[in-house]
Backbone as a chain_set.jsonl record, in Angstrom:
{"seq": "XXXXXXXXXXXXXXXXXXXXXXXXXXXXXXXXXXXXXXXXXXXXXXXXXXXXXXXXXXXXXXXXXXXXXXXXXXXXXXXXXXXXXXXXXXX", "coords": {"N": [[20.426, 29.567, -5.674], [17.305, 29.242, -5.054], [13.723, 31.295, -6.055], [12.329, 30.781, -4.152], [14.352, 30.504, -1.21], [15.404, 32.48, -1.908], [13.103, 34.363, -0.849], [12.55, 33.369, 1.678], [15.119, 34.19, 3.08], [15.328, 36.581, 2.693], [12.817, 37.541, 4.607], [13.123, 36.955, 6.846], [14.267, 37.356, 10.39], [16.877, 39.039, 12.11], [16.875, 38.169, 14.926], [15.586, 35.846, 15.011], [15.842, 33.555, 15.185], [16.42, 33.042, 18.152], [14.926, 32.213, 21.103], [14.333, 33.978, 23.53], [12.932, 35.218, 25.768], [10.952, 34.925, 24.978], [8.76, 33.272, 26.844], [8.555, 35.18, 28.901], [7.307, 37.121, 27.657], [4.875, 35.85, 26.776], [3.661, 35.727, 29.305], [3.109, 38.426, 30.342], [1.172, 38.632, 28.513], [-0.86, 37.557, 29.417], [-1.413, 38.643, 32.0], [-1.768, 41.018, 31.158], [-4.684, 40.975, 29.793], [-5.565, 39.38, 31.804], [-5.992, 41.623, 33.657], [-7.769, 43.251, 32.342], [-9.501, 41.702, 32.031], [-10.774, 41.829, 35.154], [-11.106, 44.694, 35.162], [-13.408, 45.064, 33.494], [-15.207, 43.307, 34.686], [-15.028, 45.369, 37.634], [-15.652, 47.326, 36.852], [-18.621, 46.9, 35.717], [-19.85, 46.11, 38.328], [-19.676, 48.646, 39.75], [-21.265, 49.859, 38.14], [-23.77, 48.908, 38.611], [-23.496, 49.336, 41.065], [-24.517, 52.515, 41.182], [-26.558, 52.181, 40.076], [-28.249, 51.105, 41.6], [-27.826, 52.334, 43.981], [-29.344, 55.226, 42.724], [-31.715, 54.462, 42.059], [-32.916, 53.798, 44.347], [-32.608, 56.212, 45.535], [-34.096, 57.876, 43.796], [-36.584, 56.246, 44.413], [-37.098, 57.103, 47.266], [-36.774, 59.79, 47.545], [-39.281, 60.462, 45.952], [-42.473, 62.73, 45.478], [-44.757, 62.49, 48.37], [-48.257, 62.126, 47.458], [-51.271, 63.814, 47.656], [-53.607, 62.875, 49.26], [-56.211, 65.155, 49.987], [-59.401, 66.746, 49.092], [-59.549, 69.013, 46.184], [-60.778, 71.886, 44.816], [-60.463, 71.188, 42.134], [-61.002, 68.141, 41.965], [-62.787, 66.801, 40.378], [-61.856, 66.487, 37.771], [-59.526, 64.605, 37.845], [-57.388, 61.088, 37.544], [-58.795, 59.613, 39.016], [-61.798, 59.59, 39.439], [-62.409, 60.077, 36.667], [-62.44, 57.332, 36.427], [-64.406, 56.341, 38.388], [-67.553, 55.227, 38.457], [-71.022, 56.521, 36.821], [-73.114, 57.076, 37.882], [-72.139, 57.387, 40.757], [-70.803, 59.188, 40.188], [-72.657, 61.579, 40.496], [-73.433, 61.281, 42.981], [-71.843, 62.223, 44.698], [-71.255, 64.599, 44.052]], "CA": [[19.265, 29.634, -4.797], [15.939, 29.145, -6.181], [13.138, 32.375, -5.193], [11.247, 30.486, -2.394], [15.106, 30.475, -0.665], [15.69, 34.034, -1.782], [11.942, 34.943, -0.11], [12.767, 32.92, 3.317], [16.244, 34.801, 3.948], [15.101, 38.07, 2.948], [11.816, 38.098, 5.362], [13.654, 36.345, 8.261], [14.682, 38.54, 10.635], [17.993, 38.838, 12.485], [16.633, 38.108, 15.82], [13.815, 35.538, 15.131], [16.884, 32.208, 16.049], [16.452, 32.779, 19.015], [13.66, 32.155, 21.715], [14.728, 34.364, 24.775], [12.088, 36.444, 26.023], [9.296, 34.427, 24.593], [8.402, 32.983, 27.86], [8.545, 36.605, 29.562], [6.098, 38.08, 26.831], [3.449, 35.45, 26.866], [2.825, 35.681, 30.226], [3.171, 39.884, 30.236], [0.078, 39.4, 27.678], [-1.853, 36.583, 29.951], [-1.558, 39.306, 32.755], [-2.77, 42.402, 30.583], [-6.078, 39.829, 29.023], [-6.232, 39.07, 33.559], [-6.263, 42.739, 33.95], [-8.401, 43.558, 31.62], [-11.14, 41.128, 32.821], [-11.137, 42.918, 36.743], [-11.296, 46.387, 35.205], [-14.237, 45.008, 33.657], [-15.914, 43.319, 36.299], [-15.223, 46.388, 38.258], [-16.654, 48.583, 35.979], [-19.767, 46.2, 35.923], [-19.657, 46.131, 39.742], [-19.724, 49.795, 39.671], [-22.358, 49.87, 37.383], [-24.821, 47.831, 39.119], [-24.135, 50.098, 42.703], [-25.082, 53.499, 41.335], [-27.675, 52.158, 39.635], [-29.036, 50.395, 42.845], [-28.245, 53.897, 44.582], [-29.778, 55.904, 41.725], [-33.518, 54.01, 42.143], [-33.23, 53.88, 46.137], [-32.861, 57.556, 46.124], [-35.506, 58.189, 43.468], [-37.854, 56.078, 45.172], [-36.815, 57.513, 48.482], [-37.485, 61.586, 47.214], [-40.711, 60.57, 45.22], [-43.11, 63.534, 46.518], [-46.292, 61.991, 48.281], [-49.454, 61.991, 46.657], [-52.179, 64.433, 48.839], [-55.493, 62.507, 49.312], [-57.252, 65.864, 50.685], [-60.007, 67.068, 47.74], [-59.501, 70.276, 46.371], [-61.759, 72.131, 43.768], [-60.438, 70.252, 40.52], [-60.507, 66.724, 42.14], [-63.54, 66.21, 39.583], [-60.988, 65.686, 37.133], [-58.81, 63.584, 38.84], [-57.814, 59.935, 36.816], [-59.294, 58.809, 40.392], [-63.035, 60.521, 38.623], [-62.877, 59.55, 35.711], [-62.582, 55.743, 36.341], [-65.902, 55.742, 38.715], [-69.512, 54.953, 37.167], [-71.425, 57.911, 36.535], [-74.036, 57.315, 39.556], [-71.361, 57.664, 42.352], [-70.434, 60.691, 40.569], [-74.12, 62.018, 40.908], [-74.112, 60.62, 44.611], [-70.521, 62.692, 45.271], [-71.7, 66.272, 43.848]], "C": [[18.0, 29.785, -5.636], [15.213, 30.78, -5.247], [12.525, 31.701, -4.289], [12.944, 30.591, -1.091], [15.21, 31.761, -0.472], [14.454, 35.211, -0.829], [12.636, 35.058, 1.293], [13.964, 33.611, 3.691], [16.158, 36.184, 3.451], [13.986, 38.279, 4.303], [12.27, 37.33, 6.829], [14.372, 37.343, 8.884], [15.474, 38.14, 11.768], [17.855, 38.071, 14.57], [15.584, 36.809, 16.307], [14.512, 33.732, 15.491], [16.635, 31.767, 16.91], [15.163, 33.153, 20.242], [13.716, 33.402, 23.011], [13.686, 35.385, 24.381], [10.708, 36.06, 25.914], [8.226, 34.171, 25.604], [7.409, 34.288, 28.474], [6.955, 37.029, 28.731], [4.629, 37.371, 26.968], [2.514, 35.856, 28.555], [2.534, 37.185, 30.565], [1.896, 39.902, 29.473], [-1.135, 38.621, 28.592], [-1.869, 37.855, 31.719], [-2.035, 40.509, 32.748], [-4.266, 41.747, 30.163], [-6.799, 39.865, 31.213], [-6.6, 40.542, 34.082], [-7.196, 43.352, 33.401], [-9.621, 43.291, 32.035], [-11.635, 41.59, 34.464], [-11.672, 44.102, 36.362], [-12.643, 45.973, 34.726], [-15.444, 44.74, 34.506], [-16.087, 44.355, 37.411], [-15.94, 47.381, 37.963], [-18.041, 48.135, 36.026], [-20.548, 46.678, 36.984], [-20.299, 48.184, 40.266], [-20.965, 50.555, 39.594], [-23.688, 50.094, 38.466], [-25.07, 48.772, 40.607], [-24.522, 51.161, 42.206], [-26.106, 53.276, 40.665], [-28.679, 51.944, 40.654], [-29.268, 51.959, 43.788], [-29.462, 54.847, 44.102], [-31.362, 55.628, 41.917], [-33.819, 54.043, 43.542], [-33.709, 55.256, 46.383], [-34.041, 58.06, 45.297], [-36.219, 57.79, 44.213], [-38.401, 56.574, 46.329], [-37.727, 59.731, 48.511], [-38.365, 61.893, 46.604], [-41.849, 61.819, 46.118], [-44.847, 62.439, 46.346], [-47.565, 62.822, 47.614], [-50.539, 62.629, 47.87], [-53.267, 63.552, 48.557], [-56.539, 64.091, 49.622], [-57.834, 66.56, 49.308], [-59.85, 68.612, 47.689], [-60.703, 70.545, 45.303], [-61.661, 71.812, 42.458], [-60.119, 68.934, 40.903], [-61.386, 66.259, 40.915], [-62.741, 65.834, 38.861], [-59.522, 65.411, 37.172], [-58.897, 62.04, 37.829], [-58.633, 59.226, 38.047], [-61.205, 58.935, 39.602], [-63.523, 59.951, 38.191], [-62.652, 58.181, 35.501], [-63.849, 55.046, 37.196], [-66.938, 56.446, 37.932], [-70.023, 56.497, 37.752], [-72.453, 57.954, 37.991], [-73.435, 57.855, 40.157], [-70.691, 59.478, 41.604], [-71.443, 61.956, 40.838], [-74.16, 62.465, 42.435], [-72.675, 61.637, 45.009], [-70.049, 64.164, 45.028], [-71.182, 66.964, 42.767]], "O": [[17.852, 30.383, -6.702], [15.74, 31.316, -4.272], [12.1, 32.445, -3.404], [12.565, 30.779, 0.066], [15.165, 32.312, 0.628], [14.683, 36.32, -0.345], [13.084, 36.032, 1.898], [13.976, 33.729, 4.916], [17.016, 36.966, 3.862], [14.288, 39.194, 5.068], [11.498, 37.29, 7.787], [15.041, 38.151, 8.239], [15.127, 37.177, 12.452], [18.808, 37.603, 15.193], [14.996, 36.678, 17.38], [13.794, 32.847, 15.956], [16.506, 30.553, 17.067], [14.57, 34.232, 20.235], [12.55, 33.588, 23.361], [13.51, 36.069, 23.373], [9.689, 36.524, 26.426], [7.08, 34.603, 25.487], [6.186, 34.417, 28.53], [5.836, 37.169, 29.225], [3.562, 37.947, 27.18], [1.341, 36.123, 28.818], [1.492, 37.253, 31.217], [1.285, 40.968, 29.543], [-2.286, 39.045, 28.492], [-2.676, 37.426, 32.544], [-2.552, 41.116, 33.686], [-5.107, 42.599, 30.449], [-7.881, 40.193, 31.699], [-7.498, 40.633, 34.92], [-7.61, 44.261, 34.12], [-10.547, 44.047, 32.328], [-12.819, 41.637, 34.797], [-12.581, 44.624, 37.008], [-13.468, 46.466, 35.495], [-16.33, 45.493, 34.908], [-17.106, 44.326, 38.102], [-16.668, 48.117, 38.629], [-18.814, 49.014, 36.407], [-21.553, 47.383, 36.889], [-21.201, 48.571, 41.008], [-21.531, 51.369, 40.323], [-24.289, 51.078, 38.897], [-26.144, 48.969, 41.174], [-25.532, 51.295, 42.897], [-26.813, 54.277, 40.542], [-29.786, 52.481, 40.631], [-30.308, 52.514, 44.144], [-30.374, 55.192, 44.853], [-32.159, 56.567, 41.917], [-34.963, 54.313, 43.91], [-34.684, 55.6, 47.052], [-34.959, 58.627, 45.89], [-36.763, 58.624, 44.937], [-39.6, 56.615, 46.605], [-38.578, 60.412, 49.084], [-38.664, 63.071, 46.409], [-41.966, 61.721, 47.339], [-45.563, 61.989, 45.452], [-47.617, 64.028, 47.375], [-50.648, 62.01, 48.928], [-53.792, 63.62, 47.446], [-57.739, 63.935, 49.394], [-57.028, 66.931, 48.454], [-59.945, 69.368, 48.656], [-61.472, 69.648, 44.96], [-62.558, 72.06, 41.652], [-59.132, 68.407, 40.39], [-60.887, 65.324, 40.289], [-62.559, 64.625, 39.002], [-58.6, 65.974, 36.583], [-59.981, 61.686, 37.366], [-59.102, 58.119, 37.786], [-61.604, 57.815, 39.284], [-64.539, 59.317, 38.476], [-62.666, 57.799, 34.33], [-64.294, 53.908, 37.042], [-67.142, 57.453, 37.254], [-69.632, 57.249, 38.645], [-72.417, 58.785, 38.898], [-73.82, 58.998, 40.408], [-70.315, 60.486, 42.202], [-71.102, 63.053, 41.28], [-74.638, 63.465, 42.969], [-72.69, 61.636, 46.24], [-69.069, 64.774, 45.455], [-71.476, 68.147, 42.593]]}, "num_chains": 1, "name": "protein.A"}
């Protein structure tokens, strides 16, 4: 026997003749790969609703904004963005 003979029947292995099972396994891995891609999508899915929840309800429990003036409206960003007249003309 030359060594490329002595390689091939040492690393061959007692079981590797025969095909049985092969079938079985591929599709056992094409059904974990199909499972795999739902859990993601679900997880996505998931995602996407408490996020949608998450900004509804912020926007929802935002506290309103009082219009009525109190004694520090002067500085107010409302104020300090009108011209200096109207703040003359507004006391």
């Amino acid at each position: 026997m030359t060594d490329l003979d002595t390689l091939i029947t040492r690393a061959a292995p007692s079981g590797a003749s025969t095909l049985d099972g092969l079938e079985d396994g591929v599709w056992s891995r094409v059904a974990q790969a199909q499972a795999k891609g739902r859990d993601r999508t679900l997880r996505f899915a998931a995602l996407g609703v408490a996020a949608g929840i998450g900004g509804l309800a912020g926007a929802l429990s935002e506290p309103q904004i009082g219009v009525d003036r109190g004694e520090l409206s002067i500085f107010s960003p409302r104020m300090a963005a009108t011209p200096l007249d109207v703040r003359r003309a507004l006391g």
